[in-house]
N, C-alpha and C positions, 0 to 999 in steps of 0.2 A: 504494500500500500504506500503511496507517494502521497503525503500532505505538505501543502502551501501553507506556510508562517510569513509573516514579515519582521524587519527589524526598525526601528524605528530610531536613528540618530538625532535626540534632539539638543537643542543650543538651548538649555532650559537658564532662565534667571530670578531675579526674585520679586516679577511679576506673576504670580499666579495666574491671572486670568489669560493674559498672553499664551504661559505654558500650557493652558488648559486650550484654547486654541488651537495652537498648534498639533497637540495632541489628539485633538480631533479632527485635523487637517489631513492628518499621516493614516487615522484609522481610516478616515472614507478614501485616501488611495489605496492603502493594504486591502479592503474590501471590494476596491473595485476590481484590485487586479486578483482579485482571487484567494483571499489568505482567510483561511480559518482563524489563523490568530494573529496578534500583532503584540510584539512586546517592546517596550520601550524601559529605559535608563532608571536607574538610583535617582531620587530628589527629582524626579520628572516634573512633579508640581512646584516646586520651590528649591532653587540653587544659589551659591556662592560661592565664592573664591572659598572660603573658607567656612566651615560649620561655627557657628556664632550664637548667640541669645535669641537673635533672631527666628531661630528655628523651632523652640517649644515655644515662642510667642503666636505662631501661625499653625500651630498643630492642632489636629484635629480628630474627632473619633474615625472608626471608619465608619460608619453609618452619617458622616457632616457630608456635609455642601460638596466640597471635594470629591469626594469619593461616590456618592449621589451623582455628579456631572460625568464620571467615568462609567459610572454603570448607565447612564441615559448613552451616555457614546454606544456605547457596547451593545446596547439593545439598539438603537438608531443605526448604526451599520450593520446589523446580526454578524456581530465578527467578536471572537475572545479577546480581551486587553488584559495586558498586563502592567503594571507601573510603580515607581517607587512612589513614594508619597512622604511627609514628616504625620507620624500616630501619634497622640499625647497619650504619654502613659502616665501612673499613677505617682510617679516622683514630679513633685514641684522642681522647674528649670530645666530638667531631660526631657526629650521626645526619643519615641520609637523610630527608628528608619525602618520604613517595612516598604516589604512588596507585596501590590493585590492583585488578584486574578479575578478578572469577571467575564462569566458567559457570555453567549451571543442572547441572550435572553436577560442579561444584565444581573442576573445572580451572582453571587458571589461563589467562585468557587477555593480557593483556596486566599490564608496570607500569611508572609513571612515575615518575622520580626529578626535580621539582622544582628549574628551570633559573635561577630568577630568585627571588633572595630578598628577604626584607622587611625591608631594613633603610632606613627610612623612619620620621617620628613618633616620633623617639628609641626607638623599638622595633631590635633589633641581632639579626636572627636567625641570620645566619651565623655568630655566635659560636658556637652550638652546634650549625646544621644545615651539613650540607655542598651545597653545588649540586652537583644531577645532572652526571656527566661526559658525556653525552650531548645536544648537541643537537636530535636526529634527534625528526620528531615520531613521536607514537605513538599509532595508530589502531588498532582493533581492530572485528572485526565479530560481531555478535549479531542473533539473527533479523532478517537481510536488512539490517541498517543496519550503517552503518558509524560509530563511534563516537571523536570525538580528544578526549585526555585535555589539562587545565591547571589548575594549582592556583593557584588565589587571585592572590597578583602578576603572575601571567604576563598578568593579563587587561589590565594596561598596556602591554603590549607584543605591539602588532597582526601583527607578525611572525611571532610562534609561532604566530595563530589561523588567518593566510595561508597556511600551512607546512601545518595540519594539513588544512584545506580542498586544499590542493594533492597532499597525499595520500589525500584519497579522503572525508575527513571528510564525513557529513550533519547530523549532529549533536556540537555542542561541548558536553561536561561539563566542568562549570568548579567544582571543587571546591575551598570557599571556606572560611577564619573571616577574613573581611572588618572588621580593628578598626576599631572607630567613630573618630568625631571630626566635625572641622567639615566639612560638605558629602559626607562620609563616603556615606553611604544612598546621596544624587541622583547620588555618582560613579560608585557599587558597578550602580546600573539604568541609568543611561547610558553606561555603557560594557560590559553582556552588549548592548542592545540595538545597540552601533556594531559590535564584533563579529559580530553575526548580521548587520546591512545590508552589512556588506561583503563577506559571504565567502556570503550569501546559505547559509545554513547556521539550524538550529533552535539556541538557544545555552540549555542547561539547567543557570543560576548556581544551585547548592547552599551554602549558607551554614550557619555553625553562628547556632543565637538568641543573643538577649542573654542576660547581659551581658560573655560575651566577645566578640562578633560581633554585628553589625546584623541577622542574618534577612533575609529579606523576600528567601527562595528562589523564581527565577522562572524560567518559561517564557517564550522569547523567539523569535517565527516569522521566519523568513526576509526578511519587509517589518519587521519592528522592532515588532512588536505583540507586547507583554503580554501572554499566553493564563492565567497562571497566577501565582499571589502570595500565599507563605504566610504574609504577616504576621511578626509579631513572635514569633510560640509555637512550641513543639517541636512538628511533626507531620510523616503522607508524605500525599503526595496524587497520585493518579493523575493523569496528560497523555496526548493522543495527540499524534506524531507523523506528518508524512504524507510521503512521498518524494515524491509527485505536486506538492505543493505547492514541496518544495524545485526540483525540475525544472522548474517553472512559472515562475518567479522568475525561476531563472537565465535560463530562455529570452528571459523579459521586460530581464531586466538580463546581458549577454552579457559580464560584466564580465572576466572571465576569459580571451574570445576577445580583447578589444579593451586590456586593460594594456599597455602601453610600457617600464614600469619594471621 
């Protein structure tokens, strides 16, 4: 079976309604050109150079206004979204960074609260976000796939991708604002494509562009080929997926019969 996703590279900033725009700019092309689902970036609603106060100031439940607009998108194009968002959790001055999935029917299908955070690059984001309390991974299925959610840092950490492949994962969305710096980009592409050769898994890094985020949103197949790369500029672009392919792979590579550890 071959299923159409899109990726969605947004230039997201700390207009909300703007981002909210755009975001719904991307789903009705993803939808027109054919994509079951569309997923899009970390902070898709609300970004910054830098994580700030600013961000449990604008947060929201998921059931707010926000997240309400993503599910009317969702049901208005009948196409799955997916998007980071700022959640206010239960700590005064933290917010959640999570990601939500909503049906083409605008239900909610799954959301991740963000396990591993970015405080690396004198960048300090658990100042203001809180780590999800949950480490349980979180997969979710959409026309016949089955889909495991991780945002941005988690992609250093082979475990979570392990985790979500061992729950059922075909495809990894990895939704990203990936800060630049030295060696930045070459780490950001070679490690969605170590993640897809290990877990023998389609691995769809979503990045926000510059100049908060390096871009360069890709499709990543099950052998570690680049199928898709959106450069440096805000766009979506259609992919196919194929479950046949993923089932190939693994047959080819039985890696999961034969681990020890």
């Amino acid at each position: 079976m071959v299923v159409r996703i899109a990726l969605g590279q947004l230039q997201s900033g700390a207009d909300i309604a703007a981002n909210l725009a755009a975001i719904d700019r991307f789903a009705a092309e993803a939808a027109g050109d054919g994509a079951s689902l569309v997923a899009f970036p970390e902070y898709a609603t609300y970004e910054k150079k830098k994580v700030d106060a600013t961000f449990p100031q604008v947060a929201e439940p998921l059931d707010g206004p926000v997240c309400m607009e993503l599910a009317g998108m969702a049901r208005r194009h009948r196409i799955a979204l997916v998007a980071g968002v700022v959640e206010t959790s239960e700590e005064p001055g933290r917010a959640y960074n999570t990601l939500v999935a909503f049906g083409p029917d605008g239900g909610r299908l799954a959301f991740y609260r963000k396990i591993h955070l970015f405080d690396a690059q004198g960048f300090g984001e658990s100042t203001f976000i809180k780590p999800g309390p949950s480490t349980d991974p979180v997969v979710f299925e959409d026309g016949g796939v089955r889909f495991g959610l991780m945002t941005c840092y988690d992609l250093r950490f082979p475990e979570l991708a392990r985790s979500l492949a061992d729950a059922g994962a075909q495809v990894l969305l990895v939704c990203s604002s990936w800060v630049p710096g030295e060696h930045k980009t070459e780490q950001w592409l070679a490690l969605n494509a170590a993640r897809a050769i290990e877990n023998s898994v389609y691995v769809a890094g979503v990045c926000q562009a510059p100049p908060v985020s390096v871009g360069r949103s890709v499709l990543v197949d099950p052998m570690g080929v680049v199928e898709a790369d959106l450069g440096l500029a805000a766009g979506v672009r259609t992919v196919e997926v194929s479950l046949e392919t993923v089932e190939r792979v693994r047959e080819s590579f039985p890696m999961f019969r034969q681990r020890r550890l």
